[in-house]
C-alpha positions in Angstrom: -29.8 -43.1 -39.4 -26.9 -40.6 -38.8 -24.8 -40.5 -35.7 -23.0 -36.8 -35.3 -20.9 -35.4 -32.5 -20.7 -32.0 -32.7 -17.9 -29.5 -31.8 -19.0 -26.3 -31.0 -22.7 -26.7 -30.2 -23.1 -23.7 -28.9 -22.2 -21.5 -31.6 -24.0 -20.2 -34.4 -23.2 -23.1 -36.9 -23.6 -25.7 -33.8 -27.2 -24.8 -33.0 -28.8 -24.8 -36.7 -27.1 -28.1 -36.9 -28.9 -29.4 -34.2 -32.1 -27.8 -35.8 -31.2 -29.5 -38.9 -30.7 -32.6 -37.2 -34.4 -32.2 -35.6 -35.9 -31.3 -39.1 -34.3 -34.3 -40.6 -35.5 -36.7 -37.8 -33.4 -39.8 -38.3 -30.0 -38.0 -37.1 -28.7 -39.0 -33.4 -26.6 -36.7 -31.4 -24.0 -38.8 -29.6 -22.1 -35.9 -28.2 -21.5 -31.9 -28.2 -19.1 -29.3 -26.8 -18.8 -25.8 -25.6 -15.8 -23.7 -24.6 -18.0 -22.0 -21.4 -21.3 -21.9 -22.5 -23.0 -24.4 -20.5 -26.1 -22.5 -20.0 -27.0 -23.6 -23.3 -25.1 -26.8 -23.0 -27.0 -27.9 -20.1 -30.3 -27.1 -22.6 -28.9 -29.1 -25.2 -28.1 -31.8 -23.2 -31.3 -32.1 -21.8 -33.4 -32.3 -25.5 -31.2 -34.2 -27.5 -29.4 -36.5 -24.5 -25.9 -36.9 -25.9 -23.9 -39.7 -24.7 -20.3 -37.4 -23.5 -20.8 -33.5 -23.5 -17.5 -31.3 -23.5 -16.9 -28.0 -22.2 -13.1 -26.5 -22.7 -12.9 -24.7 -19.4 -12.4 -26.9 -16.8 -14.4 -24.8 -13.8 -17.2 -24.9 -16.4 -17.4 -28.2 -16.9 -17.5 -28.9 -12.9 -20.6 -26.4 -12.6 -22.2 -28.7 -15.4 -21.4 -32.0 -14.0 -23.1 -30.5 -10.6 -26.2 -29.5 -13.0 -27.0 -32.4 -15.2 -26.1 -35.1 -12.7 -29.6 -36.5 -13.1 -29.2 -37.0 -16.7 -27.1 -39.6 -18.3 -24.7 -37.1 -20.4 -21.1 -38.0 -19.2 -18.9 -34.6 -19.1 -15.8 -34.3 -19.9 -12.9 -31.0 -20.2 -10.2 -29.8 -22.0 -8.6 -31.2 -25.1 -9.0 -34.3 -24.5 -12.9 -34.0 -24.1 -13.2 -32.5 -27.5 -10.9 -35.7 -28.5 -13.9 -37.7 -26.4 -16.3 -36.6 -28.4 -14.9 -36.4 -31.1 -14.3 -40.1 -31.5 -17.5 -41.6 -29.8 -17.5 -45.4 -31.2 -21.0 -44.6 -32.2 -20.8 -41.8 -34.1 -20.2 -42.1 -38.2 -19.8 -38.1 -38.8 -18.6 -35.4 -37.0 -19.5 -31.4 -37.1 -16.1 -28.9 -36.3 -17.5 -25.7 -35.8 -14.7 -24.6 -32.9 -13.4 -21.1 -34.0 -9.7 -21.6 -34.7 -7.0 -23.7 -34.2 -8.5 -25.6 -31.3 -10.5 -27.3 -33.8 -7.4 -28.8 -35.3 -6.5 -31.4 -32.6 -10.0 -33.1 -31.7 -10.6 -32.9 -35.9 -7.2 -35.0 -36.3 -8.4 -37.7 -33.8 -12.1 -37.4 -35.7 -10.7 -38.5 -38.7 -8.1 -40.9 -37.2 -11.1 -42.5 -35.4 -12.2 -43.5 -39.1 -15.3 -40.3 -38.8 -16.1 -38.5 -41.5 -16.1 -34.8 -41.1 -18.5 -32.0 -41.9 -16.1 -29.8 -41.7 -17.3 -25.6 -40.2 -13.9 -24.8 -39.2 -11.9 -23.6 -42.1 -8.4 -23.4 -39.8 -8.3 -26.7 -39.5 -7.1 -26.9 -43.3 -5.6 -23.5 -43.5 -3.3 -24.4 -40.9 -2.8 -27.8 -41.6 -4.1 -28.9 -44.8 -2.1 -31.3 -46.3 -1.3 -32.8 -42.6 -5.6 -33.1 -42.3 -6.5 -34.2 -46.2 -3.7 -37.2 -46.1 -4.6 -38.1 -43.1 -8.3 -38.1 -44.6 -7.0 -40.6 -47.1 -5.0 -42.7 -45.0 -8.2 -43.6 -43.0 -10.6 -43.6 -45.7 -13.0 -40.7 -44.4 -14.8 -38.1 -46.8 -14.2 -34.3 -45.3 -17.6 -32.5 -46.3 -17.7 -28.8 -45.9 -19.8 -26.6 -44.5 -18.7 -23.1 -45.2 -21.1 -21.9 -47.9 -19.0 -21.1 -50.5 -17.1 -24.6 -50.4 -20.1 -26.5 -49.8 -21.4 -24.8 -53.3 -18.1 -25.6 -55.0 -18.3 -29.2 -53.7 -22.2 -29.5 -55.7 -21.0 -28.1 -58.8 -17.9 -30.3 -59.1 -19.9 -33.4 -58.0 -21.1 -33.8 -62.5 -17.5 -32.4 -63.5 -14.4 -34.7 -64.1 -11.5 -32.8 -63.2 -9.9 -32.1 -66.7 -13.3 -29.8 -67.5 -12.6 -27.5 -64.9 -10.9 -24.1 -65.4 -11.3 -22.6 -62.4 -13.1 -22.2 -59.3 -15.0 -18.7 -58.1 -15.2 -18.0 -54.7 -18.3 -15.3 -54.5 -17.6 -12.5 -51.3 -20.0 -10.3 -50.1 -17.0 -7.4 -50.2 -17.9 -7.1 -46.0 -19.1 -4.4 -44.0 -16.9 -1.9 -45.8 -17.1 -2.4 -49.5 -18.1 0.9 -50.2 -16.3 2.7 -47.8 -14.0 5.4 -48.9 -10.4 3.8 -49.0 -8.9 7.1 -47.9 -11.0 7.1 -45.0 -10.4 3.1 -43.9 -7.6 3.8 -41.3 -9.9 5.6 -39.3 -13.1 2.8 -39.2 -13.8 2.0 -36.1 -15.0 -2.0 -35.0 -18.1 -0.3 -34.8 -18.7 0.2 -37.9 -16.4 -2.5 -39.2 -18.9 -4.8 -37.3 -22.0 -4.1 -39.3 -22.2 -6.7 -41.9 -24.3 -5.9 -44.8 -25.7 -9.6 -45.3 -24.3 -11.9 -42.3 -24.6 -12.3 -38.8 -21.4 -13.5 -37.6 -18.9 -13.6 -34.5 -17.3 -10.4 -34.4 -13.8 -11.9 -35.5 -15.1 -13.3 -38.7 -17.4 -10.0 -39.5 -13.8 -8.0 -39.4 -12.1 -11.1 -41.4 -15.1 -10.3 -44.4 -14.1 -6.8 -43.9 -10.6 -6.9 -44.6 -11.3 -9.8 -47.1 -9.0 -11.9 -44.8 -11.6 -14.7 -44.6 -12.4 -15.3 -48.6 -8.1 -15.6 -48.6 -8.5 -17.8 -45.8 -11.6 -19.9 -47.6 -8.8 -19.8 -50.7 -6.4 -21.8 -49.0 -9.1 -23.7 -48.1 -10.6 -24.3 -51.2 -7.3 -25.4 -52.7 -6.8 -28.1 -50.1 -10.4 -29.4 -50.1 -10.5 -29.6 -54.1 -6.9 -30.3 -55.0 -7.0 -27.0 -57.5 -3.5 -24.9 -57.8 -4.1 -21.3 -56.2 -4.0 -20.2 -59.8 -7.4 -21.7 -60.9 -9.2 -20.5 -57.5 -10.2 -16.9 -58.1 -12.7 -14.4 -55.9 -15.2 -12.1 -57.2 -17.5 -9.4 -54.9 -21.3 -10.0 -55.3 -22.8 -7.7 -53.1 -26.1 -9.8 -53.3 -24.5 -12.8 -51.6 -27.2 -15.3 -53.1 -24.2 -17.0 -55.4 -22.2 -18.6 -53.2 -19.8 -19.8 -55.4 -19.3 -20.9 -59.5 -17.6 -22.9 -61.8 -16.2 -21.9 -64.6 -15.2 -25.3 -67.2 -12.7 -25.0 -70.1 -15.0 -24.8 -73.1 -16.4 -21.2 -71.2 -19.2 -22.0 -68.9 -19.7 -20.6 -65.7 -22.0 -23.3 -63.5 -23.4 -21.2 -60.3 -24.6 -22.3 -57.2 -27.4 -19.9 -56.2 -29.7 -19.9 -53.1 -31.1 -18.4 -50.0 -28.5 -17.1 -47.7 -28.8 -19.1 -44.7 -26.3 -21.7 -43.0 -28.6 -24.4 -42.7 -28.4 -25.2 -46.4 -25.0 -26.1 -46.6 -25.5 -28.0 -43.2 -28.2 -30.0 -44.6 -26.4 -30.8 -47.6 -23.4 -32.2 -45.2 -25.9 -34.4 -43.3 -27.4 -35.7 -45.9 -24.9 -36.5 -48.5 -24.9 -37.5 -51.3 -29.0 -37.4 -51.3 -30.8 -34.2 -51.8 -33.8 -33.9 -49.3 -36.9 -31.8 -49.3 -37.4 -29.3 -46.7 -39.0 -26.3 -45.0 -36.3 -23.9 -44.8 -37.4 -21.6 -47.2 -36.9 -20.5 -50.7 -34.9 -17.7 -52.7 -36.9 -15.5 -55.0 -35.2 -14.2 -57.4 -37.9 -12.0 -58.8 -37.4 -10.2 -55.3 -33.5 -10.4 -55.4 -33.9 -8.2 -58.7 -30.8 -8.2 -60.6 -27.3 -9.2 -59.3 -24.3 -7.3 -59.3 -20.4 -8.7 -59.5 -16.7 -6.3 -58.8 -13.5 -6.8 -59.0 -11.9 -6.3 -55.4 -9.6 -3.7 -55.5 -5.9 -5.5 -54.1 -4.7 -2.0 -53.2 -7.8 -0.9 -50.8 -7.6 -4.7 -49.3 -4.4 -6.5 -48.9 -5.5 -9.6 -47.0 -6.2 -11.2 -50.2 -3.0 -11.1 -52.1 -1.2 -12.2 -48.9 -3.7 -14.9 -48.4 -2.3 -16.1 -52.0 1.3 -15.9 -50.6 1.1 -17.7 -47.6 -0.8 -20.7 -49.7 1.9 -20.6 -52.1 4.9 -20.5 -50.1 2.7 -23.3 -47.9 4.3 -25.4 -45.1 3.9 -23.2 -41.8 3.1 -19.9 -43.2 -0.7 -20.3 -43.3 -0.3 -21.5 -39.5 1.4 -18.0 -39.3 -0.8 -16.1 -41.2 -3.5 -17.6 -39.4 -2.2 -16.7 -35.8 -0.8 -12.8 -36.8 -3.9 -11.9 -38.1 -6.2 -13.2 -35.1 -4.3 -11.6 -32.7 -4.6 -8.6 -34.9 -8.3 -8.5 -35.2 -8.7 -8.8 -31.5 -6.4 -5.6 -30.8 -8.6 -3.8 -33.5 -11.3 -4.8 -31.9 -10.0 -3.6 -28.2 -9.3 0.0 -30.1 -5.1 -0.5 -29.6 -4.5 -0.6 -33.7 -5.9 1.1 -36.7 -8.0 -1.1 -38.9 -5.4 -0.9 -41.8 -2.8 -2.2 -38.9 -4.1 -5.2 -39.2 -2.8 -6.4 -42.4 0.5 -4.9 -41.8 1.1 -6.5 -38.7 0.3 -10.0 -40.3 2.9 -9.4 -43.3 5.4 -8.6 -40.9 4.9 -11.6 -38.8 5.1 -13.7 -41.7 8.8 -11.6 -42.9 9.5 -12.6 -39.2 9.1 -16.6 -38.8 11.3 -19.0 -40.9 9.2 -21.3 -43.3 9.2 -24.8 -42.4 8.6 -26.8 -45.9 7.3 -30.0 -44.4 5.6 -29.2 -40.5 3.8 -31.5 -38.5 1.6 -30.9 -35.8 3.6 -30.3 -33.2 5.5 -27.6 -35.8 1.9 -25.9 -36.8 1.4 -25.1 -32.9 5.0 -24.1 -32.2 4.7 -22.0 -35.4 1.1 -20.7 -34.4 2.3 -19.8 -30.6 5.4 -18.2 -32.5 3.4 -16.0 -34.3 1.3 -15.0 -32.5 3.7 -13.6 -29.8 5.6 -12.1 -32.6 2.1 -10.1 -33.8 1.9 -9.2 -30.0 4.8 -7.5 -30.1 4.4 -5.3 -33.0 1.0 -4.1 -31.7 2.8 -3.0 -28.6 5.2 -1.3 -30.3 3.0 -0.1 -33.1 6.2 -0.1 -35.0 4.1 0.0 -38.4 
């Protein structure tokens, strides 16, 4: 039997886990989280009777407490609930699905807690990745991921030694505007930026996969997870979405990892490592699929990506930086005060801004993200661009 905690319950990646964990059977859910969602919570709580429940906002969790006080589920706020759950003496593995840097913290005390992580929260590494993976080895804990693409990777490298491996391929879907004229991609609204052509995301990630900021983001990633130099981690577009990553080895072959587009595949596949289990989540049909089509991306039309490469080069706080500049970007494209090809700029210009710090630590990767982030304020005020 498995014992999980989950951060983030209430979000998209959060709920199929917990429909995984009911497919599979022999999972127990020790503890979840929300940031305010505790309509849901309270739901949760009340099917799969977690030991400590979390929820970020403090006048939340008191509304909780009042509503599940005839259950068992101790509640718990802030920070240091997440850090409650988080390291549950029970529980062998846990699932970060908080968006952002707020998964950082309650991950660090996962992992220092001896849990292994099925990892959903792909900031945790961009920001701090070689803080989180020694740590990982330090305490002896496997960090399995749950983002499609690396959880592909991570199958296809399990029958490769090292030394056979050219180079990884990171598949992107090219986002909602992959076709779009580039002339006209200053004047795309977050309406239209919003309409995904494959996923159903937040609306912070959709306009990440449109500006190709979350494939550089799942770069950095990548390159912390599996150890590869940014120069063997490359991206193609496949419209099709149904490869969700490949690896090419040194005498030419290209290994892809193909299936149905559905987060509950790479979930399972966290849960149940290293086993591969039967179940009843559907199939892909290729016949139906039809053919499948691979691009270049165009660095010109979509900037994110190149800079993505920079920051992960240069490394020490700039991903933090990255990171921060281009949330608080997305947000004021999505609240209409910047242009969609703002967004970019304003994240290279908080990066010019912020001196690199070779060797942070945590407290530096906050200080660094809080940095930026007013920095990226400021230049969407004064649209200075």
């Amino acid at each position: 039997m498995k014992n999980i905690s989950i951060l983030g319950s209430t979000g998209s990646i959060g709920t199929q886990t917990l429909e995984v964990a009911s497919f599979l059977g022999d999972v127990r859910v020790f503890g979840l989280s929300t940031n305010s969602n505790i309509n849901l919570l309270e739901t949760q709580i009340r099917k799969y009777k977690p030991q400590v429940a979390a929820v970020v906002d403090e006048t939340s969790a008191k509304m909780l407490k009042i509503s599940v006080a005839d259950t068992n589920t101790k509640i718990v706020t802030g920070t240091d609930g997440l850090c409650e759950v988080s390291t549950i003496c029970d529980v062998d593995t846990v699932v970060t699905s908080i968006v952002g840097i707020a998964g950082l913290i309650p991950t660090m005390a996962a992992i220092e807690s001896g849990k292994n992580i099925a990892l959903a929260n792909k900031e945790t590494l961009v920001t701090a990745g070689n803080i989180v993976m020694d740590a990982a080895k330090k305490n002896g804990v496997s960090i399995l991921p749950v983002d499609s693409e690396h959880s592909a990777v991570f199958s296809l490298l399990s029958n490769l030694r090292v030394d056979e491996v050219d180079r990884v391929i990171l598949t992107a879907s090219g986002g909602s505007l992959r076709d779009y004229p580039g002339e006209s991609l200053k004047d795309v609204t977050p309406e239209i930026a919003l309409k995904h052509p494959t996923w159903s995301m937040g609306s912070k990630i959709t306009i990440d996969s449109a500006t190709l900021m979350n494939k550089g983001l799942e770069v950095i990633e990548a390159h912390h997870l599996f150890n590869f130099s940014y120069e063997k981690i490359g991206v193609i577009i496949h419209p099709e979405s149904v490869i969700h990553s490949m690896v090419e080895t040194v005498d030419g072959a290209i290994y892809a990892h193909i299936g149905k587009t559905d987060m509950v595949f790479p979930i399972l596949s966290a849960l149940t490592y290293p086993e591969k289990i039967k179940n009843s989540f559907g199939r892909l049909n290729l016949a139906e699929v039809g053919s499948l089509n691979f691009r270049s991306y165009d660095s010109s039309r979509f900037p994110a990506l190149k800079l993505c490469y920079h920051a992960g080069r240069t490394g020490g706080n700039i991903p933090a930086v990255l990171n921060a500049a281009n949330e608080a970007a997305v947000y004021a494209f999505l609240e209409k005060k910047i242009r969609f090809t703002d967004i970019i700029k304003i994240v290279e210009k908080t990066i010019d801004s912020v001196k690199v710090i070779s060797r942070p630590d945590i407290n530096d990767i906050f200080e660094s993200d809080s940095e930026a982030g007013n920095i990226a304020l400021r230049f969407i005020k004064e649209k200075h661009l």
